[in-house]
N, C-alpha and C positions, 0 to 999 in steps of 0.2 A: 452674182452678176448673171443678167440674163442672155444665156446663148443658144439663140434658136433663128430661126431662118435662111440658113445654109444645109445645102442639101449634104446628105453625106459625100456626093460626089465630088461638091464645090469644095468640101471643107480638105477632102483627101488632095485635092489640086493646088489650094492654096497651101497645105502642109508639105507637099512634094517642094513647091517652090522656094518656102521655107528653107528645106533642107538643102537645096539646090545652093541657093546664094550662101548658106552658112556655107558649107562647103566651099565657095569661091573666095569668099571674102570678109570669113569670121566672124566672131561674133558681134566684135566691137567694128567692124566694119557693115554690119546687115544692119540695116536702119527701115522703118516700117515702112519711109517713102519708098524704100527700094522694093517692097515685100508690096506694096501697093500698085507701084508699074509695073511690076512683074503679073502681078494678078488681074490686075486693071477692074482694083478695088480701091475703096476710098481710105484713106486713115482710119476717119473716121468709124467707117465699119471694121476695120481690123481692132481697132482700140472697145471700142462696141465687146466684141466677140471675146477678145480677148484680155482686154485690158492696159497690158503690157506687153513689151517687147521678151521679156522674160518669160513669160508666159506661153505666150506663142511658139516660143523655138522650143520650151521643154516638152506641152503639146503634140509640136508636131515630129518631134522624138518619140514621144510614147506612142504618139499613132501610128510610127514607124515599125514598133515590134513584132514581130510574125506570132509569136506567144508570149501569153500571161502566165507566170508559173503556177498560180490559186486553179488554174485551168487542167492541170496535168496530172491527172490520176492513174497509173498502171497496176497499182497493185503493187508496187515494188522500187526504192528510192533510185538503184542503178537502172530500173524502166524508166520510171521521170527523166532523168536525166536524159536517156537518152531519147526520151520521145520529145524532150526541149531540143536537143541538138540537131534531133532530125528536123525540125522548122525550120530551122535557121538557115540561110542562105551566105554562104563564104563571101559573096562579093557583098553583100548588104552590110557583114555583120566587119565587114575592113571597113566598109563608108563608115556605118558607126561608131568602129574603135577611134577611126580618125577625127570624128566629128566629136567624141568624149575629149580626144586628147585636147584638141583645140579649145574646148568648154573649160577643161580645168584651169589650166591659164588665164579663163576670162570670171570663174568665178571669187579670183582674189581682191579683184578692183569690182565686182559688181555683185554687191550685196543678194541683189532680188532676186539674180540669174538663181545665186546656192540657193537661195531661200526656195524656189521657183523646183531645180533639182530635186531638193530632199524630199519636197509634197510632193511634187507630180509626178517622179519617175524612182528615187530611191528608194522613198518606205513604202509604195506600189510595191515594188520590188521586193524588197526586205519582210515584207508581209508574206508574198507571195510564196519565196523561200523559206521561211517560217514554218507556215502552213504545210509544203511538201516534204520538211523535215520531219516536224510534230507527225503527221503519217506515216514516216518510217518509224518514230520514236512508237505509234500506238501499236503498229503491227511488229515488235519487237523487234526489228531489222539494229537498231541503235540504242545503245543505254542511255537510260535519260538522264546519268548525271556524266556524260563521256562530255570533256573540256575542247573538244574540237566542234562540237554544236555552236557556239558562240561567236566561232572564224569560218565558216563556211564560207560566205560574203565575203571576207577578208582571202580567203583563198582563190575564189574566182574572179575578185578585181587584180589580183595581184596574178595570177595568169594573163588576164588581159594588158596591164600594164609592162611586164615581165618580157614576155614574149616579142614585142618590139624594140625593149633597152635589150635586149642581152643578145637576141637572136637577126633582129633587122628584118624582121619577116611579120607581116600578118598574124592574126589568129585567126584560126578557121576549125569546122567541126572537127576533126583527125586530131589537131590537137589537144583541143578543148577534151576530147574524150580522153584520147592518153592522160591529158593532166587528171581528169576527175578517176582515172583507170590507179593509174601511179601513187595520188598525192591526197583526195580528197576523201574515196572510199573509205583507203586505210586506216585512214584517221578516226572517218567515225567507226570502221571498227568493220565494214561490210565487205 
């Protein structure tokens, strides 16, 4: 599909809006009319651009992230991390917990959203984490057959998730770091 003719500014403004109405009114409640008076764009060029409504909200999710981890090189895996963490913005990364949590819910009835997820934003992700791993794995930092390589991902979704069932509070950097300090390093062994 061909997506050109938006400036990058125009596309950052219709993506903010994006996120905006998700936020008010969910997933299953954001409809492209709405995402078009909002922009005071056509359907048709959103459909254009993006295809679908699934598309669009996972999009302007992933344009939402202050860092790509494939990006983060230190020399050292507790440097990544913590030079992810320092990106990250506490009040952005509650919008986003909140705006996952509300996605999950939406992708049991709506096929294309997961489908939409897993391309554009999880195995982005899951790559990218890979990658900053396999780096620790070559500069000896982590053994490469140590059985906690395989849950990493599973470790810091389940922080995110965790942290709101058990505590009622936000994630934010402070304890994204304890948990990687406490839970994640040990494991693989650093």
């Amino acid at each position: 599909m061909a997506r050109s003719r938006l400036t990058p500014e125009r596309e950052n403004e219709l993506y903010t809006a994006v996120l905006d109405l998700l936020g008010e009114v969910g997933y299953e409640g954001l409809t492209m009319d709405a995402v078009a008076a909002r922009t005071r764009s056509s359907k048709a060029t959103l459909y254009r651009q993006w295809g679908s409504k699934a598309e669009l909200v996972v999009r302007a999710l992933r344009n939402d992230k202050p860092v790509h981890l494939d990006e983060v090189d230190t020399g050292s895996l507790r440097g990544d991390f913590h030079a992810v963490l320092r990106r990250s913005d506490d009040c952005q990364m509650e919008k986003n917990s909140a705006l996952l949590r509300g996605l999950s819910h939406a992708v049991h009835t709506n096929p294309d959203l997961l489908q939409a997820l897993r391309a554009l934003l999880i195995e982005p992700e899951m790559t990218g984490l890979q990658k900053l791993l396999q780096r620790a794995v070559d500069r000896g930092e982590v053994r490469p057959d140590n059985p906690a390589l395989s849950y990493v991902t599973h470790m810091m979704i389940g922080a995110f998730a965790a942290r709101e069932l058990v505590e009622e509070r936000p994630v934010d950097r402070e304890f994204l770091i304890d948990y990687a300090e406490a839970v994640v390093f040990p494991a693989l062994g650093v």
